[in-house]
C-alpha positions as CSV (number, residue, x, y, z in Angstrom):
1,X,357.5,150.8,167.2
2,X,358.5,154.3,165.9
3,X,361.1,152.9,163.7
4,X,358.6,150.8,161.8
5,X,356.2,153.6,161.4
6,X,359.4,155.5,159.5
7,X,359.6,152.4,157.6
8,X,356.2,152.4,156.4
9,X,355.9,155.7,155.9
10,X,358.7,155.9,153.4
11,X,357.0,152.4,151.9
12,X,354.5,154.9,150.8
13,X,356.1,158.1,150.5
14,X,358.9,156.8,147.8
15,X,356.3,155.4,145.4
16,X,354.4,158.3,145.7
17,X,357.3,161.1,145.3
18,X,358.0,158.6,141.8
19,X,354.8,159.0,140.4
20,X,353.7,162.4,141.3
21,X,357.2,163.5,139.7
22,X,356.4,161.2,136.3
23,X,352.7,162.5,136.4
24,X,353.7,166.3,136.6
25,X,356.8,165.9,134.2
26,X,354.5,164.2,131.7
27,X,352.2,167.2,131.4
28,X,355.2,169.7,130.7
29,X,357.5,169.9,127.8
30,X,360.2,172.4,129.3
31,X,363.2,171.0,131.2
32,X,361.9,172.8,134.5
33,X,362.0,170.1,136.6
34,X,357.8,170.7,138.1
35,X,357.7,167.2,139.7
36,X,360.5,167.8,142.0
37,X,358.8,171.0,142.8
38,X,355.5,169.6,143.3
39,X,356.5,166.9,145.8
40,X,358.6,168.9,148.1
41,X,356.1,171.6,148.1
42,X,353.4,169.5,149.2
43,X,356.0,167.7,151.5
44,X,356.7,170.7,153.1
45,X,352.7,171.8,153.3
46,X,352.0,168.1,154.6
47,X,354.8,168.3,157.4
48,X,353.7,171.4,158.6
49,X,350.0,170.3,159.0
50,X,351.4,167.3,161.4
51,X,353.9,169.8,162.8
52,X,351.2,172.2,163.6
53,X,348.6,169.5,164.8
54,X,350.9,168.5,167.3
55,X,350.4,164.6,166.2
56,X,351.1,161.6,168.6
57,X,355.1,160.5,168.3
58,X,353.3,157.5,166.1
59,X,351.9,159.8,163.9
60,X,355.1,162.4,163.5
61,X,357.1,159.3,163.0
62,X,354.9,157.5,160.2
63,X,353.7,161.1,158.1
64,X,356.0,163.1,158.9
65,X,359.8,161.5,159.1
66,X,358.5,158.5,156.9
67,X,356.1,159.7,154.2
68,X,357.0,163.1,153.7
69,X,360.8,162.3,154.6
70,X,360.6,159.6,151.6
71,X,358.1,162.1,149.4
72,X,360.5,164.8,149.3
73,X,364.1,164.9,147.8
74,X,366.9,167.5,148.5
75,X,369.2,165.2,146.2
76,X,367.4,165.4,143.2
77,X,366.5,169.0,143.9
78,X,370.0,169.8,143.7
79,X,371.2,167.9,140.8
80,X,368.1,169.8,138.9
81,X,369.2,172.9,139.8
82,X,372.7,172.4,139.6
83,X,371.9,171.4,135.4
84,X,369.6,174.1,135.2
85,X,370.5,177.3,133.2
86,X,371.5,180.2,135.0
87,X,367.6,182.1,134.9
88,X,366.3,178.8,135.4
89,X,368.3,177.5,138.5
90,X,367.8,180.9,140.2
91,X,364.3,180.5,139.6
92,X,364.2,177.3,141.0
93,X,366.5,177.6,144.0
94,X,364.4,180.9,145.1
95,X,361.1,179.4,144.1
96,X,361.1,175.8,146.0
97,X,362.7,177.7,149.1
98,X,360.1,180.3,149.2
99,X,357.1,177.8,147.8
100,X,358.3,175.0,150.7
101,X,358.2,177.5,153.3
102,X,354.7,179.2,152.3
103,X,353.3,175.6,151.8
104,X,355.0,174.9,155.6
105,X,353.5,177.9,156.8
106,X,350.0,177.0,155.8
107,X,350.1,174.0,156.8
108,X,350.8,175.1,160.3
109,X,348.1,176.9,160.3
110,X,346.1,174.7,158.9
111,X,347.3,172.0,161.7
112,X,346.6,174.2,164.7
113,X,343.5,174.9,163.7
114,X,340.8,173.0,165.8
């Protein structure tokens, strides 16, 4: 049963990571690449609220591994980067690694909180 609840999970988190990225791209003009941003910052906040809540295995396995597995993107966070200038990819580099961690961080919080 865990396997499925990966599956579906992804079923929603790809979509989602596609259209959130289109959505925030649209509304910029620069070549900063804000939809990756976005999604793996709210990935990472979203994993660490499920992470911190201590969800059933269900739960971990359909939000966490499926949704946010499919909703966030290392790949296309390093092929940005890499095409980045030099200002730019340092920016985002430092920024996503420090922004995923703070959202991760909150969410933990957030997640343990009764």
């Amino acid at each position: 049963m865990v396997p499925l609840m990966v599956v579906l999970g992804a079923a929603v988190g790809a979509p989602a990571r596609y259209l959130t990225d289109r959505l925030v791209q649209s509304r910029h003009t620069t070549g900063f690449p804000w939809g990756t941003f976005t999604v793996n910052v709210v990935g990472s906040f979203v994993l660490g609220v499920v992470t911190g809540a201590a969800a059933s295995p269900w739960v971990t396995a359909l939000v966490g591994t499926g949704f946010c597995g499919a909703l966030t993107t290392y790949s296309t966070f390093g092929w940005e980067t890499i095409h980045l200038s030099r200002p730019q990819a340092a920016l985002n580099a430092v920024g996503s690694v420090a922004a995923g961690l703070g959202a991760a961080a909150l969410g933990l919080a957030v997640g343990a909180h009764p």
